[in-house]
C-alpha positions as a Markdown table, in Angstrom:
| # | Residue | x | y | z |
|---|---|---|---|---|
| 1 | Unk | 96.4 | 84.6 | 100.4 |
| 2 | Unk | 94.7 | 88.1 | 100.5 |
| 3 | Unk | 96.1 | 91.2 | 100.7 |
| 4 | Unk | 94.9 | 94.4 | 102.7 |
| 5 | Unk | 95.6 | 97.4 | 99.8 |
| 6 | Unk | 95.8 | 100.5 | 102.8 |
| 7 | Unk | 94.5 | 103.7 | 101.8 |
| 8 | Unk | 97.3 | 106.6 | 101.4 |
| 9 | Unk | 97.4 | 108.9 | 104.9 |
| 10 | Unk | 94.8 | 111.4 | 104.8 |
| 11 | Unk | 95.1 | 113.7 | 107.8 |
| 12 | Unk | 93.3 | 112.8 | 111.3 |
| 13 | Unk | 90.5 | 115.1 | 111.8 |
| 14 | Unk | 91.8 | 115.9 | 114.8 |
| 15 | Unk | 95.0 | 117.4 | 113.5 |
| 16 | Unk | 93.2 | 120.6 | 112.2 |
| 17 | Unk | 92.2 | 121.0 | 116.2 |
| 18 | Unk | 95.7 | 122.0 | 116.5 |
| 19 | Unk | 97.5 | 123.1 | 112.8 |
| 20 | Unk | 96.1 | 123.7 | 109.5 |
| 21 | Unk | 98.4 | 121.8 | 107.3 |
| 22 | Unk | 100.9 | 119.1 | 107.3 |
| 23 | Unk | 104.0 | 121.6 | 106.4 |
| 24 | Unk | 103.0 | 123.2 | 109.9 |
| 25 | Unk | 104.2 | 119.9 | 111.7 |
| 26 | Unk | 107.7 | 121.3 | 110.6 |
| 27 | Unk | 106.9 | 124.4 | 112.1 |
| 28 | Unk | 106.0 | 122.5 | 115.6 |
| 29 | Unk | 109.2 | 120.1 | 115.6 |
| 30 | Unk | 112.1 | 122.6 | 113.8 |
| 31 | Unk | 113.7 | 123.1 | 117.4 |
| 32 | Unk | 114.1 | 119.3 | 118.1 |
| 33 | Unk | 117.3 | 119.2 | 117.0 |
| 34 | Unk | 119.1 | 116.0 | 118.2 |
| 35 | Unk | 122.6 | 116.6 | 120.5 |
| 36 | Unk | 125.3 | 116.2 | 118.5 |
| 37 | Unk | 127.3 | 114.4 | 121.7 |
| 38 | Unk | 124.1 | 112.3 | 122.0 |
| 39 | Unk | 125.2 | 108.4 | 122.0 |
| 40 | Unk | 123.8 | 107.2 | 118.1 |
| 41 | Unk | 121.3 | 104.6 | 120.0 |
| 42 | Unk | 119.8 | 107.7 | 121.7 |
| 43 | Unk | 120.3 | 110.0 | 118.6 |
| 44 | Unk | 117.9 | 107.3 | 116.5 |
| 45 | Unk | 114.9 | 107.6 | 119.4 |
| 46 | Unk | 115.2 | 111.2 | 119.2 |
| 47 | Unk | 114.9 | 111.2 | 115.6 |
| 48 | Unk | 112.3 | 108.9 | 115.6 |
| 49 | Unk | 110.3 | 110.8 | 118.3 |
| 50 | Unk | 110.2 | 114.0 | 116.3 |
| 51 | Unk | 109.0 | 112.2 | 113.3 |
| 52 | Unk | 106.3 | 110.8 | 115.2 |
| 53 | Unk | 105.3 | 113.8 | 116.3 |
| 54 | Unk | 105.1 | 115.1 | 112.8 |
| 55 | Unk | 103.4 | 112.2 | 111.3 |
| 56 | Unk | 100.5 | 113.0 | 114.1 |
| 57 | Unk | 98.9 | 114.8 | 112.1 |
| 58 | Unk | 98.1 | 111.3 | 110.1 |
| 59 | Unk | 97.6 | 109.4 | 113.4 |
| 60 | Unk | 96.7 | 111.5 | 116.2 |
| 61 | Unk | 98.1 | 108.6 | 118.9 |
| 62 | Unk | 101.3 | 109.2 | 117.2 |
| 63 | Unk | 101.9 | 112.0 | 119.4 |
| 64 | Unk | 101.7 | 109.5 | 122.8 |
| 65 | Unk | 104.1 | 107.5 | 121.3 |
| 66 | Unk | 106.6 | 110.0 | 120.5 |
| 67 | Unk | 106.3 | 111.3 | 124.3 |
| 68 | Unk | 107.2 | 107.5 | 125.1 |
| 69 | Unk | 109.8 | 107.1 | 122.8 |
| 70 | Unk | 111.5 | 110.2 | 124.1 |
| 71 | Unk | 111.7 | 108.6 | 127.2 |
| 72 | Unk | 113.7 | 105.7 | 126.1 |
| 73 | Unk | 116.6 | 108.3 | 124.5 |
| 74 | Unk | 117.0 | 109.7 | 128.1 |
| 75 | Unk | 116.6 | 106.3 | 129.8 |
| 76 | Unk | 119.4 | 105.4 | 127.3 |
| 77 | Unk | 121.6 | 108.6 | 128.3 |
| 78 | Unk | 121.2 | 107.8 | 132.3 |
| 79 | Unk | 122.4 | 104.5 | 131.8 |
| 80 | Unk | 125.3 | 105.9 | 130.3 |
| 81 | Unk | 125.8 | 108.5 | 133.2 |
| 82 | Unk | 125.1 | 106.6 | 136.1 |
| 83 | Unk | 127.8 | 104.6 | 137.5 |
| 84 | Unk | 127.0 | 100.9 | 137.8 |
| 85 | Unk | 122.9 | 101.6 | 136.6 |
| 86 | Unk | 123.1 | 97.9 | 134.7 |
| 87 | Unk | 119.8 | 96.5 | 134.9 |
| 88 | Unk | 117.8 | 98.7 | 137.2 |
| 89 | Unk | 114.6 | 100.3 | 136.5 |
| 90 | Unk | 114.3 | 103.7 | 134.9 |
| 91 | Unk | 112.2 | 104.8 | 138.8 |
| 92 | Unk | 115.9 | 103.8 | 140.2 |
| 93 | Unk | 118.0 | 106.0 | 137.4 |
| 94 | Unk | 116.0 | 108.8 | 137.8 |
| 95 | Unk | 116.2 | 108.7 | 141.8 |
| 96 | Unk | 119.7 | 107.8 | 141.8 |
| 97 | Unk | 120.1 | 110.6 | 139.3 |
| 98 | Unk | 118.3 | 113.1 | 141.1 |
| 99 | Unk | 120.6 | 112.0 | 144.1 |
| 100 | Unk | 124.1 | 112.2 | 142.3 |
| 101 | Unk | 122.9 | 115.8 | 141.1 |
| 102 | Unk | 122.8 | 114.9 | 137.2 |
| 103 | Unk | 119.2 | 115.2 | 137.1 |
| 104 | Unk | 117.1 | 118.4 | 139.0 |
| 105 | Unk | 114.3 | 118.3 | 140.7 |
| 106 | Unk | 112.1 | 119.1 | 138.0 |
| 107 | Unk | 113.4 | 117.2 | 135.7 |
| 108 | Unk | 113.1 | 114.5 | 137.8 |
| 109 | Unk | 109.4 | 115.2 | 138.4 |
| 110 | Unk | 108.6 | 115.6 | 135.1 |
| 111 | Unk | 110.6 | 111.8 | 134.3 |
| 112 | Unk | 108.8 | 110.6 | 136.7 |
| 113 | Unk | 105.2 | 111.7 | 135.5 |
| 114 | Unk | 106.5 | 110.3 | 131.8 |
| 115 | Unk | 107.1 | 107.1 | 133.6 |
| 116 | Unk | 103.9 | 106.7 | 135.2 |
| 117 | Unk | 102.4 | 107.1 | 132.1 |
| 118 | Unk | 104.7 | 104.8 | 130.0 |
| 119 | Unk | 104.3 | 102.3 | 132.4 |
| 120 | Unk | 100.6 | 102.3 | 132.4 |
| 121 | Unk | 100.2 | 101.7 | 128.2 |
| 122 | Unk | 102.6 | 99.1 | 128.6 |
| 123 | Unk | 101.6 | 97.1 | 131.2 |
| 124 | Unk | 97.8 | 97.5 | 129.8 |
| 125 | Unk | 96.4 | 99.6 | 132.6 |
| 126 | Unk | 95.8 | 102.3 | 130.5 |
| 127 | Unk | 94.4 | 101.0 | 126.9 |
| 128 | Unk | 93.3 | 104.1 | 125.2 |
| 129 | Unk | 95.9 | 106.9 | 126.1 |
| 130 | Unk | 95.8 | 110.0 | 123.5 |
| 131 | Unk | 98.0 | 112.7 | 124.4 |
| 132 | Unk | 97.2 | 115.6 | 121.8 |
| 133 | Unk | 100.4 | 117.2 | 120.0 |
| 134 | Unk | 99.7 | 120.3 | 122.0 |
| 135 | Unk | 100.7 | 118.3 | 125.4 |
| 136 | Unk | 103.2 | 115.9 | 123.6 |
| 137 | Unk | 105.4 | 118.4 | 122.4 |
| 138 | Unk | 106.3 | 120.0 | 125.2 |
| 139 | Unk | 107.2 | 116.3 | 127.0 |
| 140 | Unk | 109.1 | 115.8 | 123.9 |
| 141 | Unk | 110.7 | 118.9 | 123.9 |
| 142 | Unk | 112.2 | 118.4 | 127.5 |
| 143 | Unk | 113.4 | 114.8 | 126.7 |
| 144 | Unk | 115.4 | 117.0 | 124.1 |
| 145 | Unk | 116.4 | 119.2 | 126.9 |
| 146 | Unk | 117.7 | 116.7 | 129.6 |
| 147 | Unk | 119.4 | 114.4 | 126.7 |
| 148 | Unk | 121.4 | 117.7 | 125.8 |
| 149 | Unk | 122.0 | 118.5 | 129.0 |
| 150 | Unk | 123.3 | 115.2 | 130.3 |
| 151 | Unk | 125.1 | 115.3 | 127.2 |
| 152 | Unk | 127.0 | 118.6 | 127.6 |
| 153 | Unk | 127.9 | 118.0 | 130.8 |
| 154 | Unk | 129.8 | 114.8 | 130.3 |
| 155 | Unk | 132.0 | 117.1 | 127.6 |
């Protein structure tokens, strides 16, 4: 059996479109700070969304999945807010949330848009999404928001 030796990360050359060095990744993520009343299963895809974003400077695409992954944490935190939400799709949570007042408008909207776009890479409609940091962060950055949000108000 052979074995594939990978190469160590070098950064994308894309990355220096948008930073000039890996430590600056810290600077782009050090508000992502995961709620502390944040369910541990949402918690993890928080975590893991921010490191994603930080390891796009590596792999530029990492930055599309991190906006997706984001999107599971506050899938995960509707589920825990809606009453009786069980199975149904997240376009049911997030009108029945929008509905029941937990989510607004916007954020609605903007989970919503996320959707669309989550559903399209994983149902192969869209095959070659790249979302660069400079859009995925601020996606990211509201996931944050409406997890901390729903969170609070549950307190």
């Amino acid at each position: 059996m052979t074995t594939q030796r990978l190469p160590f990360p070098v950064p994308d050359e894309r990355a220096h479109l948008f930073v000039d060095s890996y430590a600056d990744m810290h600077d782009l993520v050090e508000d992502l700070v995961v709620p502390a009343a944040a369910p541990e299963a949402a918690a993890t895809v928080l975590r893991t969304a921010r490191e994603l974003l930080r390891q796009s400077y590596y792999c530029y695409e990492f930055s599309t999945v991190a906006v997706m992954h984001s999107l599971i944490a506050v899938e995960i935190v509707l589920r825990d807010r809606i009453p009786e939400a069980g199975k149904k799709p997240l376009h049911q949570l997030i009108k029945q949330g929008a509905a029941d007042g937990i989510l607004t408008a916007r954020q609605a909207e903007y989970l919503d848009y996320g959707r669309q776009i989550r559903n399209g890479m994983a149902h192969g409609q869209t095959t070659h999404a790249v979302m660069p940091p400079a859009m995925a962060v601020p996606m990211v950055t509201t996931s944050f928001a409406i997890v901390s949000e729903l969170c609070a108000a549950v307190l």
